[in-house]
C-alpha positions as CSV (number, residue, x, y, z in Angstrom):
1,X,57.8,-66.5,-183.0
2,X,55.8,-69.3,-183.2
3,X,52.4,-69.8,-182.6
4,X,51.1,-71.7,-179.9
5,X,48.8,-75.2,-180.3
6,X,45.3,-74.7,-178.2
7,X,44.9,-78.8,-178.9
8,X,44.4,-79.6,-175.3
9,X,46.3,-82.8,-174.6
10,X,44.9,-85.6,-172.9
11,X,46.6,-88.0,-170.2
12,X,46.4,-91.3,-171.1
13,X,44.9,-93.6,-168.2
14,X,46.2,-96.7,-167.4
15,X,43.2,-99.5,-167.6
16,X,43.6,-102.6,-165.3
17,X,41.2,-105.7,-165.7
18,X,39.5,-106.8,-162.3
19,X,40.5,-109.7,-160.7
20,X,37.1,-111.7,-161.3
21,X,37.5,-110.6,-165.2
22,X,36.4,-114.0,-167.2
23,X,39.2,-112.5,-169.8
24,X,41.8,-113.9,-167.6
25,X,42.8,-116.9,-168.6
26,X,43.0,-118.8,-164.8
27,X,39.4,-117.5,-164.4
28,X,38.6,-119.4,-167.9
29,X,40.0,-122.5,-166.8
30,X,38.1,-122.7,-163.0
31,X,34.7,-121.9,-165.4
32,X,35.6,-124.9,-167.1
33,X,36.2,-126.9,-164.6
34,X,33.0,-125.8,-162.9
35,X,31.1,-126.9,-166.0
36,X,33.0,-130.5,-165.6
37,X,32.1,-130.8,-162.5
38,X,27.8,-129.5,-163.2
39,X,28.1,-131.9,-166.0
40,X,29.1,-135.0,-164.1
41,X,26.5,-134.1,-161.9
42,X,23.5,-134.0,-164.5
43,X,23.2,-130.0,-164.0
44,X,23.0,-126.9,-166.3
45,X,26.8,-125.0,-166.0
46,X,27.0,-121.4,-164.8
47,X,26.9,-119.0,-167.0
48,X,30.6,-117.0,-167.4
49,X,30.8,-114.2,-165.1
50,X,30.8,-111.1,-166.9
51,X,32.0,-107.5,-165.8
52,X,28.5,-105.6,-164.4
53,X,26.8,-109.0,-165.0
54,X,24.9,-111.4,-162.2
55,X,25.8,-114.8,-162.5
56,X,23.2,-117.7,-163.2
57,X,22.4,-120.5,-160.3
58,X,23.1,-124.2,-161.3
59,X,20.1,-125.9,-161.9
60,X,19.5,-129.7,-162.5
61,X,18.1,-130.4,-165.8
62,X,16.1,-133.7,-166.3
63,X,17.5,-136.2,-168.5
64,X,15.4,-138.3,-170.5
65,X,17.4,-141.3,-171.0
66,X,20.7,-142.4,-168.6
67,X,24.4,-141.8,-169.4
68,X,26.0,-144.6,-171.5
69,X,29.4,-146.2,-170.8
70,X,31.0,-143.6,-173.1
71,X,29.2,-140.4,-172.2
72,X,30.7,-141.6,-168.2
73,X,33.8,-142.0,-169.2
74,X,34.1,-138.5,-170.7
75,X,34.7,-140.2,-174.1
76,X,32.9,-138.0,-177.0
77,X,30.3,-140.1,-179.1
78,X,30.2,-139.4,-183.0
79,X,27.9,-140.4,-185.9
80,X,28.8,-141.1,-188.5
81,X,26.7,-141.4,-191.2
82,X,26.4,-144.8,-193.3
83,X,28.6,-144.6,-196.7
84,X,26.0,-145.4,-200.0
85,X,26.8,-149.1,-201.0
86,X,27.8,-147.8,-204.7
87,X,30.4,-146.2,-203.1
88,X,34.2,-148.0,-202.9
89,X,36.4,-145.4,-201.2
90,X,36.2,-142.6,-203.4
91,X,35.1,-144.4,-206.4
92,X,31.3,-143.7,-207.1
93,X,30.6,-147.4,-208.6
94,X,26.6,-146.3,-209.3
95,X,27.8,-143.9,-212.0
96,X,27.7,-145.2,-215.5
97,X,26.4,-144.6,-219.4
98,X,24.2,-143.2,-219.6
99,X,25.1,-140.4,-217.4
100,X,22.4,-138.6,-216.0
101,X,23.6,-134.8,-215.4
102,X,21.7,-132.4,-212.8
103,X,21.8,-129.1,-214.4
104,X,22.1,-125.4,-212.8
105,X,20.2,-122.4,-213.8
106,X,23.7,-120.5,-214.6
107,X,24.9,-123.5,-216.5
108,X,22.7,-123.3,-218.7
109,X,23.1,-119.6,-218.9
110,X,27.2,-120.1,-219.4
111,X,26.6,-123.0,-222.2
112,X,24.3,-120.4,-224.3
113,X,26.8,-117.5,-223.7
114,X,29.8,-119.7,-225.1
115,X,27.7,-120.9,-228.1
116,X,27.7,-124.4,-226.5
117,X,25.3,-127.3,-227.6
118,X,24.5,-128.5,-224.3
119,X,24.2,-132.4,-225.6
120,X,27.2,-132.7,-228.2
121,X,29.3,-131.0,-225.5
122,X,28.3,-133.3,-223.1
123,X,28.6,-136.5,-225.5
124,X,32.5,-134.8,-225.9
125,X,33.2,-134.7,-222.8
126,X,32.4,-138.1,-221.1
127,X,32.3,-140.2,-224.8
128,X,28.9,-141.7,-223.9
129,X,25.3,-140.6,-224.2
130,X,23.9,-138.0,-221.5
131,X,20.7,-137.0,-220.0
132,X,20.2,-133.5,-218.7
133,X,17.8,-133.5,-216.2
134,X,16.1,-130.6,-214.1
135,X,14.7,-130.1,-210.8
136,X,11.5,-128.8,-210.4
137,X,13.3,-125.8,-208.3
138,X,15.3,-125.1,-210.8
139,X,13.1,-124.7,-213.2
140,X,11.0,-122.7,-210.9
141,X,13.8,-120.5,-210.8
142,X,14.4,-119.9,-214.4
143,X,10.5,-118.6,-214.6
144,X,11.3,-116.2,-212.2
145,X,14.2,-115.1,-213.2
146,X,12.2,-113.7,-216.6
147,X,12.6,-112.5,-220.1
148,X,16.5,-112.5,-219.8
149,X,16.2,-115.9,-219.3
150,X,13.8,-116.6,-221.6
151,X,16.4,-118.9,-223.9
152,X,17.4,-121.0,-221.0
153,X,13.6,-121.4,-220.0
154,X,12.7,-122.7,-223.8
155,X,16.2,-124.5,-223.5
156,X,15.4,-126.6,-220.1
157,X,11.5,-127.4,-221.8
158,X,12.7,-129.4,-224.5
159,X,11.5,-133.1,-224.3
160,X,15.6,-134.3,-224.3
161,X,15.7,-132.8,-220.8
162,X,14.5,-135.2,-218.0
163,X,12.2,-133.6,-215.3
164,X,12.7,-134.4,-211.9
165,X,10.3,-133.9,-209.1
166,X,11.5,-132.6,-206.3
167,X,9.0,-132.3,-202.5
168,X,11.2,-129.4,-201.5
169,X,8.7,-126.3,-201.8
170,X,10.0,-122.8,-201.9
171,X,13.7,-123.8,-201.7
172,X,16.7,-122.3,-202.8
173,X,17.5,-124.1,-205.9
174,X,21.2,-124.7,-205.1
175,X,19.7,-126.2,-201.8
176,X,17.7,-128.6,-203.9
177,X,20.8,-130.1,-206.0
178,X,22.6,-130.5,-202.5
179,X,20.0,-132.7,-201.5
180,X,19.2,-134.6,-203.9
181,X,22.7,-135.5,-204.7
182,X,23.1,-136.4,-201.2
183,X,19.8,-138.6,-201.4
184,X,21.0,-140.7,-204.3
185,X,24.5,-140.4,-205.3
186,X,23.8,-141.3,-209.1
187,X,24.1,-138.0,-210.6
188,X,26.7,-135.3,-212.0
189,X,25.9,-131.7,-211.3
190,X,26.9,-129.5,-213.7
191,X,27.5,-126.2,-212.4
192,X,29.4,-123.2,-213.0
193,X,28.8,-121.3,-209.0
194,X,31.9,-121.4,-207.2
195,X,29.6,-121.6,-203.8
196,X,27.7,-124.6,-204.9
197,X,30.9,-126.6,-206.5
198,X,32.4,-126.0,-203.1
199,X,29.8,-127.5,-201.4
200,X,29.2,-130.3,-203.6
201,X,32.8,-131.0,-203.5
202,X,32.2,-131.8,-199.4
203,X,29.8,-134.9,-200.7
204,X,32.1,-137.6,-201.4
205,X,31.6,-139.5,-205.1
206,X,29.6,-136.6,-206.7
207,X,31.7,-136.1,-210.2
208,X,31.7,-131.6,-210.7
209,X,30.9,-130.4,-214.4
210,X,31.4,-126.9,-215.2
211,X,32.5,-124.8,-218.3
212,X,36.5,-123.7,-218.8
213,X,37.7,-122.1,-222.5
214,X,34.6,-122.9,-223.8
215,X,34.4,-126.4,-223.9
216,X,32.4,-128.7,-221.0
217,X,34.6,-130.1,-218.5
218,X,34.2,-132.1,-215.4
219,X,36.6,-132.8,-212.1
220,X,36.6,-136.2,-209.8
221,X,35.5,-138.5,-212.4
222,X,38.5,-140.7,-213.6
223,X,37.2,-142.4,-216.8
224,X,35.4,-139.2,-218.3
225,X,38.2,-139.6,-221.1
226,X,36.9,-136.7,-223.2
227,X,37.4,-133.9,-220.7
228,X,40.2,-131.8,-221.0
229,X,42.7,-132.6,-218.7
């Protein structure tokens, strides 16, 4: 004979959503049309009705400046900000020899790993003469990074490398290449950081050069002749 279970066993309850529920998807669509309508009328929209939540009174907001032909005609206005005049479609025309390259702190890192010399590589890859430069971030960075990057440090303080000064303070160093590439597009970043290539890669005309079976290489730049294709 068997032996009987003592799990007790539970009824499963139905669960229904109220009618006032702003999961509904008709109760979505009069919310938006309430905001519409407090829009066109210079007000602050109601807040979405929750379950067990009150509900927030429309109140007008003053407006600084009045609506312009678009913003009345429910047309959405854009910026868009103005293209660098070096630029010809994708084409960066303020690039040329002698190439000034904005190095990373990994890069650096990567080229002394791979037995790399950071200026004959470069000279290989784009055939024309290069000058590594460095941010004042980035350098910053290497200091604290410490004794295990103590070859990079004495690397990035030779007198080939260019120093740039930089006004951001206490920034991320990857922040600072992103902004001075976007400041003046006259630069190739060499980097081997998957986030930063991907965000460089956003800015349009930036060339991208980063290490691959040890030898430098470098993406989005047409006449680099020398790079590996």
């Amino acid at each position: 004979m068997g032996k009987a279970k003592k799990t007790r066993k539970f009824a499963v309850a139905k669960r229904t959503m109220a009618a006032s529920d702003m999961r509904l998807k008709r109760n979505q669509e009069k919310q938006a049309k309430k905001g519409e309508r407090a829009r066109s009328l210079g007000r602050r929209p109601a807040a979405p009705s929750l379950p067990g939540k009150w509900n927030m009174a429309l109140t007008p907001i003053p407006r600084p400046y009045p609506f312009t032909e678009a913003e009345k005609q429910g047309k959405k206005v854009t910026k868009v900000r103005q293209a660098p005049t070096g630029m010809f479609f994708t084409y960066n025309n303020a690039l040329g020899p002698p190439f000034h390259v904005l190095v990373d702190t990994n890069f650096i890192n990567f080229a002394i790993r791979n037995k790399l010399d950071l200026y004959a590589s470069m000279m290989d890859c784009l055939l024309a003469k290069s000058i590594p430069c460095v941010t004042d971030c980035v350098m910053a960075e290497l200091e604290k990074l410490g004794s295990r990057y103590r070859v990079a440090l004495r690397m990035a303080k030779d007198p080939r490398f260019m120093r740039i000064p930089c006004m951001c303070r206490g920034t991320y160093a990857d922040d600072c290449l992103v902004q001075m590439v976007q400041q003046h597009r006259c630069y190739i970043v060499a980097t081997c950081d998957r986030e930063l290539k991907q965000r460089i890669r956003k800015i349009p005309g930036v060339p991208i050069m980063y290490i691959s079976a040890r030898r430098f290489t470098i993406e989005r730049m047409p006449e680099a002749f020398g790079a590996p294709r």
